[in-house]
C-alpha positions as CSV (number, residue, x, y, z in Angstrom):
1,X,0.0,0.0,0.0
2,X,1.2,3.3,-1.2
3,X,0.8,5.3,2.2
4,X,3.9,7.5,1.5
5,X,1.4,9.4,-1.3
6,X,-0.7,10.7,1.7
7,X,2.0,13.5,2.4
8,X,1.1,14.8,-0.9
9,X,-2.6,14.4,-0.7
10,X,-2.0,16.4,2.8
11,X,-0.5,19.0,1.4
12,X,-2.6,19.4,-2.1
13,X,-5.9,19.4,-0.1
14,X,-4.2,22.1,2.0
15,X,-5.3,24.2,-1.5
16,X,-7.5,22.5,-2.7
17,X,-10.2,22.1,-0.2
18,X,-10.3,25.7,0.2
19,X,-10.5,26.3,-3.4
20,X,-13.4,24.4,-3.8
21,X,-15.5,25.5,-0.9
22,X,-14.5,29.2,-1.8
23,X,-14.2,29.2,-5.3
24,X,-17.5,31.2,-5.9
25,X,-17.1,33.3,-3.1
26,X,-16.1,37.4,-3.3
27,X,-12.8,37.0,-1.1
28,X,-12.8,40.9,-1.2
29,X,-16.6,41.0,-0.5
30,X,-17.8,41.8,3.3
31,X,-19.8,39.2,4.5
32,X,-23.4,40.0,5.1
33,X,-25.4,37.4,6.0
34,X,-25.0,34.1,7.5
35,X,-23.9,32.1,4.7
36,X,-20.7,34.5,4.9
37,X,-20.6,33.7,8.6
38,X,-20.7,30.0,7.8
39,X,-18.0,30.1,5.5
40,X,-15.6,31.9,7.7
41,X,-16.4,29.4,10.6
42,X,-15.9,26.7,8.1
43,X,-12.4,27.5,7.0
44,X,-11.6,28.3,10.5
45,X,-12.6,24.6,11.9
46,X,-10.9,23.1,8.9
47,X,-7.3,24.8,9.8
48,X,-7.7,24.1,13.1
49,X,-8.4,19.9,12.6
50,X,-5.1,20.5,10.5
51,X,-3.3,21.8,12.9
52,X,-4.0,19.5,15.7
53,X,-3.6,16.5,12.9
54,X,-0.1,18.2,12.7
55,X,0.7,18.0,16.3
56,X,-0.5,14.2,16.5
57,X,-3.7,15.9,18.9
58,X,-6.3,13.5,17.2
59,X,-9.3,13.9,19.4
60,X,-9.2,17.9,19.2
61,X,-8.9,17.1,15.2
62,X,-11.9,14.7,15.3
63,X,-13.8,17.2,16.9
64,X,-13.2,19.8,14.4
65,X,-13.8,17.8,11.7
66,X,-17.1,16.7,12.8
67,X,-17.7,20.7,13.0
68,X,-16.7,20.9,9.6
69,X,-19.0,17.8,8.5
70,X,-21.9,19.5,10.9
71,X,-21.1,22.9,8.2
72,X,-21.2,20.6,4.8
73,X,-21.5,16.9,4.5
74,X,-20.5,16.5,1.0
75,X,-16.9,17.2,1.0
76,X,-14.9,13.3,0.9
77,X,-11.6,14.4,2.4
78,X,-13.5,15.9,5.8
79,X,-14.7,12.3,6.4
80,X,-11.3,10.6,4.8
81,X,-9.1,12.9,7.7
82,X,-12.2,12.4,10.3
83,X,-11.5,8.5,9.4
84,X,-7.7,8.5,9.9
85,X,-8.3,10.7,12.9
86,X,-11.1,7.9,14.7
87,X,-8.6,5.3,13.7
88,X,-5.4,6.5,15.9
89,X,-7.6,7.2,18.6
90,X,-8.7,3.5,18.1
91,X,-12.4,4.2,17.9
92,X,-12.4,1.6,14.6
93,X,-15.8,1.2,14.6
94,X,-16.1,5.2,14.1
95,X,-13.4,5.1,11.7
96,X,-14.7,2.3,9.5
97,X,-17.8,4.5,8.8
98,X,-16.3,7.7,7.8
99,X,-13.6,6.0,5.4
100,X,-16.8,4.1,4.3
101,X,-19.0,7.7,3.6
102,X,-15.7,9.0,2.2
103,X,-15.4,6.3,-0.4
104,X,-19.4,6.4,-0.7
105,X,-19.1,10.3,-1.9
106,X,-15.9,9.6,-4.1
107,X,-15.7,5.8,-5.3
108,X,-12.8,6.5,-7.9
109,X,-10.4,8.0,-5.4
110,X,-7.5,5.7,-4.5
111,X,-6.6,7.1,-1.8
112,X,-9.2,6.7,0.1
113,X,-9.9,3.1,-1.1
114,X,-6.5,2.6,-0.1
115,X,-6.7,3.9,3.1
116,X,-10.5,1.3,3.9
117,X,-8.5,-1.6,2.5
118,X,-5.4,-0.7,4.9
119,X,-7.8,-0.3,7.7
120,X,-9.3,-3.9,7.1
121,X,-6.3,-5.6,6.6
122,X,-5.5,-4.0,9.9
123,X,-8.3,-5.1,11.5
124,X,-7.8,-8.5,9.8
125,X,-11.1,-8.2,8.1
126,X,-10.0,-10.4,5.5
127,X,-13.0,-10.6,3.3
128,X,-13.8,-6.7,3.4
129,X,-10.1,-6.5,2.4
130,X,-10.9,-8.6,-0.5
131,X,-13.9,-6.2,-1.6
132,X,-11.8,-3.0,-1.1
133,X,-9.1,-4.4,-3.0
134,X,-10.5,-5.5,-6.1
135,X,-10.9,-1.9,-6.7
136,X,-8.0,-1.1,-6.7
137,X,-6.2,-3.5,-9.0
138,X,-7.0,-1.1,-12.3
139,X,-4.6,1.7,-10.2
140,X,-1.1,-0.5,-9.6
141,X,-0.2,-4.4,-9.9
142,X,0.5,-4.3,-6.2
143,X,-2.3,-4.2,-5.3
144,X,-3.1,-7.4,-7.2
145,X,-0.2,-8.9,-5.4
146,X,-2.3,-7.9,-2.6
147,X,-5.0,-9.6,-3.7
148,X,-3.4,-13.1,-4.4
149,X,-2.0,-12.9,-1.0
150,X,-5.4,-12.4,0.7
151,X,-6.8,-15.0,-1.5
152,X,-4.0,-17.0,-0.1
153,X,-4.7,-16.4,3.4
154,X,-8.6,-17.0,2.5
155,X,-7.6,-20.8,1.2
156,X,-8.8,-19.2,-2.3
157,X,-5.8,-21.4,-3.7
158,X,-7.0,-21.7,-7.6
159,X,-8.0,-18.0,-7.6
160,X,-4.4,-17.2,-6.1
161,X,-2.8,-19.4,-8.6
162,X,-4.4,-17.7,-11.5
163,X,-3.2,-14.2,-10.3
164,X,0.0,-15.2,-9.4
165,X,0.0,-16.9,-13.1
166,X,-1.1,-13.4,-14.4
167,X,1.4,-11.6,-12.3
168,X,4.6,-13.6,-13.2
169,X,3.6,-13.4,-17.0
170,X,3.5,-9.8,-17.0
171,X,6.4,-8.7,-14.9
172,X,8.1,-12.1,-14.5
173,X,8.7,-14.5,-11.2
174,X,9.3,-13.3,-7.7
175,X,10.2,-14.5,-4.7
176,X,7.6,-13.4,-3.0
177,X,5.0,-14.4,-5.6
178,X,7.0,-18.1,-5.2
179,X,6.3,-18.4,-2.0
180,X,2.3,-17.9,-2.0
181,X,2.5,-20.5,-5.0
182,X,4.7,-23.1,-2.9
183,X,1.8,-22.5,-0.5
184,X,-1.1,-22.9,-2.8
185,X,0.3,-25.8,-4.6
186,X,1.5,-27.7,-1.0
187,X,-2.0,-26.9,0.6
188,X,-3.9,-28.5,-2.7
189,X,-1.4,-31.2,-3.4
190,X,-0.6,-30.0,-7.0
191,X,2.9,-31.3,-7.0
192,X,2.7,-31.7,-11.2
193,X,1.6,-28.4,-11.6
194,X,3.9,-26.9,-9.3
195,X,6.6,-29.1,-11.4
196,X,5.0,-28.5,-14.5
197,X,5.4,-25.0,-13.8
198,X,8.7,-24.8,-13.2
199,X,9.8,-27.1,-16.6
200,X,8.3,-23.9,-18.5
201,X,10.4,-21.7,-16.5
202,X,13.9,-23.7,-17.5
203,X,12.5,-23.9,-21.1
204,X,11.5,-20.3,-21.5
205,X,15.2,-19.1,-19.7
206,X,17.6,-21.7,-19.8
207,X,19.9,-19.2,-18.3
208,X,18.3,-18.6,-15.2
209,X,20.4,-20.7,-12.3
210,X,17.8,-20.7,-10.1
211,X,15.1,-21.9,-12.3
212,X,17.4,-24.7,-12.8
213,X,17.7,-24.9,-8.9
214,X,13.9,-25.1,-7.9
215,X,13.2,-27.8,-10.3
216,X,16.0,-29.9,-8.6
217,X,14.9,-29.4,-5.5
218,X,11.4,-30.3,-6.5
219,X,12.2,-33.5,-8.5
220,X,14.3,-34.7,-5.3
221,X,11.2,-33.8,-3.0
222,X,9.0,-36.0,-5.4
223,X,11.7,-38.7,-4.9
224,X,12.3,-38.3,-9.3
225,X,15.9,-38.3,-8.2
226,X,16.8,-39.5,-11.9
227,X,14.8,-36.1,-13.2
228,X,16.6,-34.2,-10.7
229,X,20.1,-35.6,-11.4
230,X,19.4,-34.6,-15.3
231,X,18.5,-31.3,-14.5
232,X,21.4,-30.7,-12.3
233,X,23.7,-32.0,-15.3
234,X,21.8,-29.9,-17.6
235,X,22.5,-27.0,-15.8
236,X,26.1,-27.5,-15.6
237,X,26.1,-27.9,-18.9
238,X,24.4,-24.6,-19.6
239,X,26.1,-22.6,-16.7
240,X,30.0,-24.1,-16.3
241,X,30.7,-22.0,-13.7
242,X,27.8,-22.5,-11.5
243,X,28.7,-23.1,-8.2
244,X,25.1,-23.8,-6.2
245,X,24.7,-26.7,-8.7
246,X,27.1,-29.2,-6.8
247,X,25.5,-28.9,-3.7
248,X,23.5,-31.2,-5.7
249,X,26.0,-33.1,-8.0
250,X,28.0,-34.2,-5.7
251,X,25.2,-36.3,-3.7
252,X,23.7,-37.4,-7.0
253,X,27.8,-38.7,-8.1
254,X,28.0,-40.5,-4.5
255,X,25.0,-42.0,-4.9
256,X,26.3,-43.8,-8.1
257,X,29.8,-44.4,-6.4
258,X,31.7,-41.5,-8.7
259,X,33.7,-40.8,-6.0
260,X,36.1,-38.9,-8.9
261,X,33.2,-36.7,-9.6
262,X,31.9,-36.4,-6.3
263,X,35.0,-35.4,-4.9
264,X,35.4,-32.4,-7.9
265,X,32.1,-31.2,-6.8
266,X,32.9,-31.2,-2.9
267,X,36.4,-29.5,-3.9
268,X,33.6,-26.7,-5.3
269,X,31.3,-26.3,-2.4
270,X,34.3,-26.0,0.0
271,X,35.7,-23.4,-2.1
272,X,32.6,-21.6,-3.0
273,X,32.1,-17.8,-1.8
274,X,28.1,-18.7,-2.8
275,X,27.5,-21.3,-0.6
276,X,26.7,-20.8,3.4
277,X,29.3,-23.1,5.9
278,X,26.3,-24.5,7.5
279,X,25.5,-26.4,4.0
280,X,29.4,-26.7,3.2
281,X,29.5,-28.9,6.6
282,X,26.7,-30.8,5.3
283,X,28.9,-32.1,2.4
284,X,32.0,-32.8,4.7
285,X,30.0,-34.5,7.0
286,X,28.5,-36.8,4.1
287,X,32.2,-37.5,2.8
288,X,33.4,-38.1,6.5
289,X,30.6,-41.3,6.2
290,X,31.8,-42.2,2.4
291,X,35.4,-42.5,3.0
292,X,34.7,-44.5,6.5
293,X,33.5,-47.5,3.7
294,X,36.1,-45.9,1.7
295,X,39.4,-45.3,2.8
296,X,41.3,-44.8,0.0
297,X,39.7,-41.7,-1.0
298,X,41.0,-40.0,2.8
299,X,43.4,-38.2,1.1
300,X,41.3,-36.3,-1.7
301,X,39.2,-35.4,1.7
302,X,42.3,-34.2,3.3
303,X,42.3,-32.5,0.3
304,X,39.3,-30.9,0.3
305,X,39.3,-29.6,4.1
306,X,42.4,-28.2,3.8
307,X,40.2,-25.3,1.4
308,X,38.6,-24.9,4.3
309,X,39.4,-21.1,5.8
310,X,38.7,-18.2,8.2
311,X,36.6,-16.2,5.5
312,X,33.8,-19.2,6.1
313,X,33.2,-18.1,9.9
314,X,31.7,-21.2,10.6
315,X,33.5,-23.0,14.0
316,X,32.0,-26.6,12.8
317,X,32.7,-25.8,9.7
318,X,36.7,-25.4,11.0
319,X,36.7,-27.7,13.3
320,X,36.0,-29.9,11.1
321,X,38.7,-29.3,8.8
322,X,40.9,-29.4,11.3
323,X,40.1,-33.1,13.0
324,X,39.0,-35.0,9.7
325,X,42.9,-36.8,10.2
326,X,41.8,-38.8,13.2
327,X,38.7,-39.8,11.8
């Protein structure tokens, strides 16, 4: 939610409010009757709610908005400010129905839609938050974003999924985005689709390492570690100098008892400036239990820890390194 465009709005109806309550009036004209009265009183109150808005005094501005409304009930910003006012004094019942009579009088503005859908998604109001916002997606894709992530929360899953489809087409994947789909596709067990998904995505940018990386991941959590293994080689192929890739590779190359390979890919991950020590431990640790069967390999794994340095700030990462000789 765009809040930061309320300074402006602030500001501009500083102008503009007066301008259109006063636009047909004689500025230079004496007053002479109580319309003239009414006005002055008017722009009076209205300053003054501004003023105590300013200075955070939110019950002194409530009341002189509600003077203002008492004056003329068909301005929308009087009950917009008399809204935000009711809301930081936590009367949300009060502010509910002035941002409501605010949009009522101006249903276009985005501001103040923006400011009843913030108030429900506040209030946790999920399915008013879902009405509000589905008026605002024609003013900004966030707010459709919004609206997948409420239909998550709703268990809405197939209308999520066909937003976030919508989303990721027009301004491409995010991780953000990712993350609702996981959700929606682990809550409504669509494993192929989430897979299927992710195929297109290699297809459509083979160049993409992490495209690559999510399809690995979700071929070895639907136990297609033959799929997975393909992948992994596929993206080596494509991307030489990947690093992240061997965290796979070199489980896939045990697995098939190529300790050559295996032991390439473990010499990357040690080395890598990509990779977190916590997960560089987690390949040590699993050659640690392959050269126990196989001893002859304890010197490439001497080897290998030696890489091991300060710069990885990882103590069980060191330590390791440092004790693998009396293993």
């Amino acid at each position: 939610m765009k809040r930061n465009i309320y300074i402006l709005f602030f500001l501009f109806g500083m102008f503009l409010l007066p301008q259109i309550n006063y636009a047909q009036v004689d500025l230079n004209k004496r007053p002479d009757d109580d319309l003239g009265n009414n006005e002055d009183a008017f722009q009076e109150l209205f300053y003054e709610a501004l003023k105590q808005k300013s200075i955070e005094n939110f019950d002194r501005a409530a009341e002189s908005f509600q003077k203002c409304i008492a004056l003329n009930q068909s301005i929308p910003v009087l009950h917009f400010e008399l809204g935000k006012s009711y809301y930081k004094l936590k009367n949300y019942n009060a502010a509910e129905e002035s941002l409501k009579k605010a949009v009522d009088l101006e249903p276009d503005n985005e501001w103040f839609l923006d400011e009843l859908y913030g108030f429900y998604a506040g209030q946790n109001d999920l399915d008013n938050a879902i009405k509000t916002v589905k008026q605002l997606v024609s003013y900004h894709p966030d707010y459709k974003e919004d609206l997948a992530s409420l239909y998550v929360k709703t268990k809405r899953y197939d209308e999520a999924l066909l937003l976030l489809d919508e989303l990721d087409t027009e301004f491409g994947v995010s991780i953000d985005r990712d993350r609702m789909r996981n959700i929606a596709y682990e809550a409504t067990g669509r494993k192929k689709d989430q897979i299927e998904n992710l195929e297109s995505r290699v297809e459509n940018n083979p160049d993409k390492e992490s495209n690559y990386l999510a399809l690995i991941f979700r071929y070895s959590e639907n136990n297609n570690k033959e799929k997975a293994f393909e992948t992994a080689k596929e993206l080596l192929e494509n991307n030489p100098n990947s690093q992240l890739v061997h965290l796979a590779l070199y489980k896939f190359y045990l697995d098939e008892n190529n300790a050559d390979k295996a032991i390439e890919s473990m010499k990357v991950v040690v080395q890598s400036t990509q990779i977190k020590p916590e997960a560089k431990v987690k390949v040590l640790s699993d050659f640690v239990n392959f050269v126990k069967q196989n001893p002859q390999y304890e010197s490439d794994l001497l080897e290998a820890t030696a890489l091991v340095t300060e710069e990885d700030n990882e103590k069980s990462l060191l330590e390791m390194g440092g004790n693998i000789i009396y293993l």
